[in-house]
C-alpha positions in Angstrom: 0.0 0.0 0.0 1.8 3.4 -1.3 1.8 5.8 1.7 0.5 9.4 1.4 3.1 12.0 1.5 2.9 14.1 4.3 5.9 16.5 3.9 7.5 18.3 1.1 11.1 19.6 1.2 12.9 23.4 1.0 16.7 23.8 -0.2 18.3 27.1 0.3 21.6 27.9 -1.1 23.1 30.7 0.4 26.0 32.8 0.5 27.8 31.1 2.8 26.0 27.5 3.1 23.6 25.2 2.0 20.3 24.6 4.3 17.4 21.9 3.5 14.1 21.8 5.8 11.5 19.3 5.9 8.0 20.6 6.5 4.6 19.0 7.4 1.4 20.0 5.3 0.8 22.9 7.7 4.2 24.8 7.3 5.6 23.4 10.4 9.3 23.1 10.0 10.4 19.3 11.4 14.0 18.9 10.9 16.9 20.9 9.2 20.2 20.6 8.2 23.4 22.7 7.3 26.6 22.6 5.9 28.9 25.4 4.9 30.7 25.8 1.3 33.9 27.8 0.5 33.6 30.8 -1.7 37.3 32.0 -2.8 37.9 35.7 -3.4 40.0 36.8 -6.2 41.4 40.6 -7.2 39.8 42.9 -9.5 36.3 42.2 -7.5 36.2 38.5 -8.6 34.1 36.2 -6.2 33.5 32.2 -7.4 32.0 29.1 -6.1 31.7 25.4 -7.1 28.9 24.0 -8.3 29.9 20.2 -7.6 30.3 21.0 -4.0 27.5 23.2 -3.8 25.5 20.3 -4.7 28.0 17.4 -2.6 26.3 19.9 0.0 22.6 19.7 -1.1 22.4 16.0 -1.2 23.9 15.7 2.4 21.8 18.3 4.0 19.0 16.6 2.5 20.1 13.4 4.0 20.6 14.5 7.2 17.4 16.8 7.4 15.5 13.5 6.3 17.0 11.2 8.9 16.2 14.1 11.9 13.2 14.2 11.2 12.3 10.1 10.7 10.6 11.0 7.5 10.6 8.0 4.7 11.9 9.0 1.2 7.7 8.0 0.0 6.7 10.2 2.2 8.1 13.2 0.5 5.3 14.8 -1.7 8.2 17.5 -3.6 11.4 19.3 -3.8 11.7 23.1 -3.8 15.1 24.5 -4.9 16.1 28.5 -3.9 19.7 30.1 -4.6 21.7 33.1 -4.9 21.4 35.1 -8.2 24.9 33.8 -9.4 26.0 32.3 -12.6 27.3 28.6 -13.2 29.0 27.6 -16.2 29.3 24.6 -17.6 30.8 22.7 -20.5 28.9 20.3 -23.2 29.3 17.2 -21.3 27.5 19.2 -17.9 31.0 19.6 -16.1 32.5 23.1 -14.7 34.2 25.7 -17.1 36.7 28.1 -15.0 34.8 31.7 -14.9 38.4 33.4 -14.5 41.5 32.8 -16.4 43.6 32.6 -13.5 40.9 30.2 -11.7 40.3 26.0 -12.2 37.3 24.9 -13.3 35.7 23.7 -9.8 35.7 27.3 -9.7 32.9 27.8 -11.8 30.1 30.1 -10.5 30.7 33.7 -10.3 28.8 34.8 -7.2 25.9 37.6 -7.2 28.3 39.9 -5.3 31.2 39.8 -7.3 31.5 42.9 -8.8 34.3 42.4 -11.9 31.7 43.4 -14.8 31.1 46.8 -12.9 32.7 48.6 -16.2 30.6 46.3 -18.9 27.6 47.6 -16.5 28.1 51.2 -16.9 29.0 50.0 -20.8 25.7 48.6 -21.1 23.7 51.6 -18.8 25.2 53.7 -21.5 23.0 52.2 -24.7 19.6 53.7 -22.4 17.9 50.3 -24.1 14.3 49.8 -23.3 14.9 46.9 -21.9 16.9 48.0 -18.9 13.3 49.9 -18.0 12.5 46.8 -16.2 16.0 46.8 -14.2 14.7 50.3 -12.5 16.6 52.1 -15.1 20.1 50.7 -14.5 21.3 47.4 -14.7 23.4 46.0 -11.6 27.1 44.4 -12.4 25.4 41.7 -9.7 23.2 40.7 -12.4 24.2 37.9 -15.5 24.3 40.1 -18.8 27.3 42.5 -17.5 29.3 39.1 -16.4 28.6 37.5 -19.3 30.0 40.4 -21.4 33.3 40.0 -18.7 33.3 36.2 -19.8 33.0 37.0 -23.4 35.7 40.1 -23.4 38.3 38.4 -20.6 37.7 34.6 -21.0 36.8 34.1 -24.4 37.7 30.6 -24.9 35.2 29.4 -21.7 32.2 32.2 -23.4 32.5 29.9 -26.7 32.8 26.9 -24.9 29.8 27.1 -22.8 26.8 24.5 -23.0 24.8 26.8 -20.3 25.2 29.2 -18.5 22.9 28.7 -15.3 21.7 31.0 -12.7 22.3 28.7 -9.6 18.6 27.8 -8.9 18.1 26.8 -12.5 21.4 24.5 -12.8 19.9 22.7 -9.1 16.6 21.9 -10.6 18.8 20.7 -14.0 21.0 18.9 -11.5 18.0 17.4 -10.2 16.1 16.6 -13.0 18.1 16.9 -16.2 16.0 19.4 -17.5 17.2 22.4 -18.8 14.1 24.9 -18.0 14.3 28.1 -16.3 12.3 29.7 -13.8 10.5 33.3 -14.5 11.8 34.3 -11.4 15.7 34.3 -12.1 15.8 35.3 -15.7 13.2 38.0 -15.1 14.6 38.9 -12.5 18.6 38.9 -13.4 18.8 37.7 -17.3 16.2 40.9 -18.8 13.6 38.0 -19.8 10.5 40.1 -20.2 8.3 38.4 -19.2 5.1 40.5 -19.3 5.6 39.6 -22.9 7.1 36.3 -22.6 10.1 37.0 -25.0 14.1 38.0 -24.8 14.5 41.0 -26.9 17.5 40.1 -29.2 18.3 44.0 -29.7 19.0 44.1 -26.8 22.1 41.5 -26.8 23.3 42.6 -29.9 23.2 46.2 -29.0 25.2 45.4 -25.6 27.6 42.9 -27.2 25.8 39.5 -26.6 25.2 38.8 -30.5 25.9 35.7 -30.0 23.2 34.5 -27.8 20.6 36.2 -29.9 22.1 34.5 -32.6 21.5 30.8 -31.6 17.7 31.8 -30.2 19.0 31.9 -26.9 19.8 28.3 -26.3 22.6 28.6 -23.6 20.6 30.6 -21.3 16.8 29.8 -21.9 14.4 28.9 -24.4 11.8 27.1 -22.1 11.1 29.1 -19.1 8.5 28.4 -16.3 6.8 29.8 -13.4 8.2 28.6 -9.6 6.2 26.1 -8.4 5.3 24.4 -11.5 7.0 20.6 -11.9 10.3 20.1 -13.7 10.9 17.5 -15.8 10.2 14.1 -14.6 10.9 14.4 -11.1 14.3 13.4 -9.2 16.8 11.3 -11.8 17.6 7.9 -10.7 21.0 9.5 -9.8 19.8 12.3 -8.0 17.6 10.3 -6.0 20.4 7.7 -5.0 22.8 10.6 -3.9 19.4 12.3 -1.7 18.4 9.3 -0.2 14.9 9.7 -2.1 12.6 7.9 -4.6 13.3 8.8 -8.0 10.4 10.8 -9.7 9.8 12.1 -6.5 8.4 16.2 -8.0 10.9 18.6 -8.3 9.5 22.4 -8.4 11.3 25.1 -10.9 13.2 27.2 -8.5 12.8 30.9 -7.3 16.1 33.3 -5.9 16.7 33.1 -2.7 15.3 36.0 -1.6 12.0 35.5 -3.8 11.7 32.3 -1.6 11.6 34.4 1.7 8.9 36.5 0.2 7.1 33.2 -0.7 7.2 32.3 2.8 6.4 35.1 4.5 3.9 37.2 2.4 0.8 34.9 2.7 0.8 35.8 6.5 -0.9 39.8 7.7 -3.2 40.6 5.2 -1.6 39.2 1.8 1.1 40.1 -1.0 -0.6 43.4 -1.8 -0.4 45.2 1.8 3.2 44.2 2.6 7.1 44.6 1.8 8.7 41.4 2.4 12.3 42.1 3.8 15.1 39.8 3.6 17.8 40.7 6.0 20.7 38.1 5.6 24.0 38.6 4.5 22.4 41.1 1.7 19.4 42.4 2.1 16.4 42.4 -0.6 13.0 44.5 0.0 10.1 42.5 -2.2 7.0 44.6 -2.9 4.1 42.9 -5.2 2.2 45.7 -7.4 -1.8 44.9 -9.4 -0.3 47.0 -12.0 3.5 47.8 -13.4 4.9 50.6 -11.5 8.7 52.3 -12.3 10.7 52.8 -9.4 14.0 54.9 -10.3 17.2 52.8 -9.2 14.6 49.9 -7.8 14.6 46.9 -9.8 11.9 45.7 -12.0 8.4 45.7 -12.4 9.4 42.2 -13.2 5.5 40.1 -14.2 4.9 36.9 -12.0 8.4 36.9 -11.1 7.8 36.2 -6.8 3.9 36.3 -6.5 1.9 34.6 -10.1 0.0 37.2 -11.8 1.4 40.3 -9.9 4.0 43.1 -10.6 7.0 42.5 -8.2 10.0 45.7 -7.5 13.0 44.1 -5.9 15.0 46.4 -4.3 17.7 46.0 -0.9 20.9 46.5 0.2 24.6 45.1 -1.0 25.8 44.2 1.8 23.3 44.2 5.2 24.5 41.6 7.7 27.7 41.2 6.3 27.8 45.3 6.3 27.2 45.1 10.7 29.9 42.1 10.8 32.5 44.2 8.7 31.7 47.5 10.6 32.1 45.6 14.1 35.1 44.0 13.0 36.9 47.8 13.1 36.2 48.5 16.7 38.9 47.6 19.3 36.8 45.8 21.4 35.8 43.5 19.2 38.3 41.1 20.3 37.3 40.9 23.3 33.5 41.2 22.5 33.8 38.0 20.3 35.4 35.7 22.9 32.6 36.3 25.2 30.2 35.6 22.2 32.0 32.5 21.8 31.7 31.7 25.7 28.3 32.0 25.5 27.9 30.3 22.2 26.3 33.4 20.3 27.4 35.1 17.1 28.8 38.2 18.1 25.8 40.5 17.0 23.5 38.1 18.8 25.8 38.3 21.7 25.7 42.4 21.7 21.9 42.4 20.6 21.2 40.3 23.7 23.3 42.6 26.3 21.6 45.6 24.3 18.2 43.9 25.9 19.6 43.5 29.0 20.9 46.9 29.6 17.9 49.4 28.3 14.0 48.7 30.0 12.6 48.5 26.0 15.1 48.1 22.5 13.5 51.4 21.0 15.4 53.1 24.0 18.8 51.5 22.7 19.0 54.3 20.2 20.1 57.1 22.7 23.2 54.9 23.2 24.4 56.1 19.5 23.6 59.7 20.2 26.0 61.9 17.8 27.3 58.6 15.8 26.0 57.4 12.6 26.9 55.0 10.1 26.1 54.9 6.0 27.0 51.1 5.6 27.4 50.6 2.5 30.2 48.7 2.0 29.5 46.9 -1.2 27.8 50.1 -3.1 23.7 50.9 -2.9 21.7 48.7 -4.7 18.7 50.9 -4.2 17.3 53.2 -4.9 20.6 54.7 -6.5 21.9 52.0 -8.6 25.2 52.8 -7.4 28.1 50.1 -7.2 30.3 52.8 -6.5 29.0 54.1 -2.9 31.0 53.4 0.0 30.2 53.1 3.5 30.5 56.2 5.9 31.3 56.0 9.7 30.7 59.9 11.4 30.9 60.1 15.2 34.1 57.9 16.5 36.2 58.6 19.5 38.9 57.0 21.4 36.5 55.0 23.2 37.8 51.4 23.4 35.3 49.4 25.4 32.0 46.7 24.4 29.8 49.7 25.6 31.2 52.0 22.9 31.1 49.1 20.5 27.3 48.3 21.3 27.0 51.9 20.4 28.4 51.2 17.1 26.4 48.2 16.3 22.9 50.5 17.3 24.6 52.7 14.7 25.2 50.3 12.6 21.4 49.1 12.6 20.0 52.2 12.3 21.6 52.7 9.2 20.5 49.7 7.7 17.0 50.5 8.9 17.5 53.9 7.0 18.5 52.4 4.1 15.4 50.4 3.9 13.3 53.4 5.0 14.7 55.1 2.0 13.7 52.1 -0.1 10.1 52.3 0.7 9.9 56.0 0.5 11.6 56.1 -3.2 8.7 53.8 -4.0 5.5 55.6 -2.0 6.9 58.5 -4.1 6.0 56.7 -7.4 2.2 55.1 -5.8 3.2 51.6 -3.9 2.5 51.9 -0.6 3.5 49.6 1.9 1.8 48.9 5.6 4.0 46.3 7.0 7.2 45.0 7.1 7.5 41.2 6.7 11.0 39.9 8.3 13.1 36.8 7.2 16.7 35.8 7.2 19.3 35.1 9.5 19.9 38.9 10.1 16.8 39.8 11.4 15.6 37.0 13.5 16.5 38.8 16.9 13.9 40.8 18.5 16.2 43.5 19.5 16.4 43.9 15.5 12.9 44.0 14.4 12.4 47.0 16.8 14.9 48.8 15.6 14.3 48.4 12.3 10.3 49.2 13.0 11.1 52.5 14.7 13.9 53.1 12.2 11.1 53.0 9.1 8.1 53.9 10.9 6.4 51.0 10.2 5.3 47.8 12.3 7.5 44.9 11.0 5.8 41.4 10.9 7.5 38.1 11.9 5.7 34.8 10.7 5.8 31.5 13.0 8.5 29.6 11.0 11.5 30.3 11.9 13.3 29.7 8.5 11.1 31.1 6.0 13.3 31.2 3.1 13.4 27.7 3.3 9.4 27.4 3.8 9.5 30.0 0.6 11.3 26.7 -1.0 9.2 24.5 0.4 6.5 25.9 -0.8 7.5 25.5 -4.1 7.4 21.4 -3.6 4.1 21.6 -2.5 2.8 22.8 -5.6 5.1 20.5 -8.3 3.6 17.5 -5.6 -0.2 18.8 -5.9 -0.1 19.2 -2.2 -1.5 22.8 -3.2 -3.1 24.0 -6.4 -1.1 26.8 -6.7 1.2 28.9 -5.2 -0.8 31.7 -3.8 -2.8 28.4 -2.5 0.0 27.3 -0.8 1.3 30.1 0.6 -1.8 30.9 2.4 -1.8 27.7 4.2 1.8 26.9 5.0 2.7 30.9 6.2 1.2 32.2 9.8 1.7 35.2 11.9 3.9 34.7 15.2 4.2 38.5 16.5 4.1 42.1 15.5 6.7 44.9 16.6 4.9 48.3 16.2 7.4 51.6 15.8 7.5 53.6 19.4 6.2 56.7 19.2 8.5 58.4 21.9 11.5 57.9 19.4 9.9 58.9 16.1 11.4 62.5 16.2 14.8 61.5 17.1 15.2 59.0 14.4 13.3 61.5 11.7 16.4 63.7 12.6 18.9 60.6 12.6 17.4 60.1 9.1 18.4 63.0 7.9 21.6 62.9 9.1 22.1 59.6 7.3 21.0 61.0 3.8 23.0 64.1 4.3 26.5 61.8 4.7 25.2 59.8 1.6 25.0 62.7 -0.3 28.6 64.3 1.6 29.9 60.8 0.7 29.3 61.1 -3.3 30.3 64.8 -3.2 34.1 63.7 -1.8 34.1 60.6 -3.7 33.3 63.1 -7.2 
């Protein structure tokens, strides 16, 4: 007697490591499982991954997750696959192609945040095509057409040698399945697939330099594209299957980006898609607003059609670098030596260490903020990603003194916090200036899962921020995904509805609302200091 699947499966590639969850039918996260993979750093910008130990890492975690939790490989109803925006190369027989010429091919996926095609970007800005309209007016050198003009113009021979060039989502669900189709989502998203009008625009390649791929109809990066959610292939290879510990055939959902998959599992909770911004705070951060109707944000990515949410408009913006920005800002501070060894006595992450003291020391977190009182911080390390479009914007530190103790560095990391909280306040302003409005503030990744942080960042933006029950919703996002390919759900608005719940609300104080209007300012007027100097 064939069992009924009761739990469907969500695999998150990040930055840093590979995460799969098992579920139950209700959203309930069982078991999960981590591992970490290397990422090696290169000059001029250069940042690369492997894609065979990227996926060595999938198949364990899914192993693992699955013998946590007790589930049997029958009783998995699907598969969904997230990843980082980054681009994976491979030859004719499906093996890696070196993206550098100084690299070796296990080296073969240039990561979203390297920024080596930052002068093919500008290159490309330049034409003022129609298409990049739909990237918020400028296209980002952490999306795939710059670096595939790099590849082309610096590494020749791998740009004619190519089979496919993946985005990392698409090349697990290939992986998986041996089926090359690509999701909406990614090459909406990051490839300028248009997909309000289902088409690439071959003027565009050839006008930019990419003649090539116009010239063979697009067959090494997409000719059948499909939305997340919908099944891939035939299921799970017999290959796949053996190195998961599954059943092949088991349904494998086309994939979404990584952060896409937190606004999957987050904005079916508080009132639906249309009422709130879903916020990824993780190592990046991404702000994920779904629109009825196409609206044009300057410097905010998109309107990209039924690239998150099916039938809705979606502008993507966020932040370059977010928790990696409040890691690389503590990391300056003298104290933070001595900070991190009593994180690592008490077995915290250093900002979960100071977030927790922060609790400890004030009666409420909104009152943290008068411990940063004449220091503010513009942290952006890695450039703005919105709403300027500008890889070239650096971070900017005002305030410091010779102060040399954890209660100076706390001060720092409210700082720190704020500003990233700014950031995202200027996000969501930029687009209630052009009609989206947004009421809440929907919370996921690692980043943002302290409560100290939700505060800050409601009374930073002025607006309540949202946390759902599941504790890893990028993974649920995933998840989500397998639960439509399985026909646990009919679709994935369906699904999203009844797998995502609300846990708590944090509401903006209203005793520090004037104090962080004027820290707001501040903040915009060092941005503004920042590109004057830098000019």
């Amino acid at each position: 007697m064939k069992s009924t699947p009761e739990t469907v499966i969500g695999v998150d590639v990040g930055s840093g490591s590979v995460r799969a969850g098992i579920f139950d039918l209700s959203g309930r996260l069982l078991s999960h499982a981590t591992q970490k993979i290397a990422t090696v750093h290169r000059s001029g910008s250069r940042v690369e991954q492997s894609s065979s130990e990227i996926w060595q890492a999938v198949c364990h975690c899914i192993r693992e997750a699955l013998a946590r939790s007790g589930t049997a490989p029958q009783g998995v109803a699907g598969i969904g696959f997230d990843a980082t925006c980054s681009l994976v190369v491979l030859d004719e027989d499906g093996e890696p192609l070196a993206v550098s010429p100084d690299g070796e091919a296990e080296n073969n996926i240039i990561v979203w945040m390297d920024h080596r095609a930052t002068d093919q970007a500008e290159r490309i800005n330049a034409t003022h095509h129609p298409v990049l309209d739909y990237v918020g007016g400028k296209i980002s050198p952490e999306m795939e057409t710059p670096k595939l003009l790099w590849l082309k113009e610096n590494h020749r021979e791998v740009y004619d040698r190519a089979w496919q060039f993946f985005d990392l989502a698409d090349f697990l669900t290939w992986r998986a399945t041996g089926d090359v189709t690509r999701s909406i989502c990614t090459l909406t998203c990051k490839w300028t697939w248009l997909a309000h009008e289902n088409r690439w625009d071959p003027d565009y390649f050839r006008t930019v330099g990419l003649d090539e791929l116009a010239g063979e109809d697009f067959v090494r990066i997409g000719q059948h594209i499909a939305a997340p959610g919908t099944p891939c292939g035939e299921g799970l290879t017999e290959q796949a299957a053996r190195e998961m510990g599954l059943l092949p055939g088991t349904p494998v959902a086309v994939g979404l980006i990584d952060a896409h998959a937190g606004g999957i599992g987050t904005l079916g909770a508080g009132g639906g898609a249309l009422n709130n911004l879903a916020y990824v705070f993780g190592t990046s951060s991404c702000t994920m607003t779904s629109a009825a109707n196409a609206v044009f944000v300057p410097g905010v990515w998109g309107p990209y059609f039924s690239a998150m949410v099916p039938g809705l408009w979606l502008i993507e913006g966020g932040q370059s670098a977010a928790g990696a920005a409040i890691d690389r800002l503590l990391s300056f501070h003298p104290a933070a030596l001595k900070a991190r060894q009593l994180a690592q006595e008490s077995g915290l992450p250093l900002p979960v260490y100071l977030a927790d003291r922060l609790l400890q020391t004030f009666a409420t977190a909104s009152e943290a903020v008068t411990l940063a009182a004449g220091l503010h911080v513009v942290p952006e390390f890695l450039g703005n990603r919105a709403p300027f479009a500008d890889p070239h914007a650096r971070a900017t530190i005002c305030g410091l003194g010779m102060e040399n103790d954890v209660d100076n560095l706390m001060a720092l990391y409210v700082a720190g916090l704020c500003g990233i909280g700014y950031g995202l306040r200027q996000i969501i302003d930029a687009q209630r200036e052009c009609g989206v409005r947004t009421e809440n503030i929907v919370i996921s990744g690692g980043a943002g899962q302290h409560p100290f942080v939700r505060q800050l960042l409601a009374d930073t933006c002025g607006l309540p921020v949202l946390a759902t029950r599941c504790s890893e919703p990028v993974l649920l996002g995933s998840a989500i995904l397998g639960a439509v390919a399985g026909n646990i759900a009919p679709s994935v608005t369906d699904a999203m509805k009844q797998f995502t719940h609300v846990d708590k609300y944090y509401y903006p104080q209203a005793n520090y609302h004037s104090l962080h209007l004027r820290r707001y300012e501040a903040y915009k007027q060092l941005q503004r200091t920042a590109t004057i100097i830098r000019e």
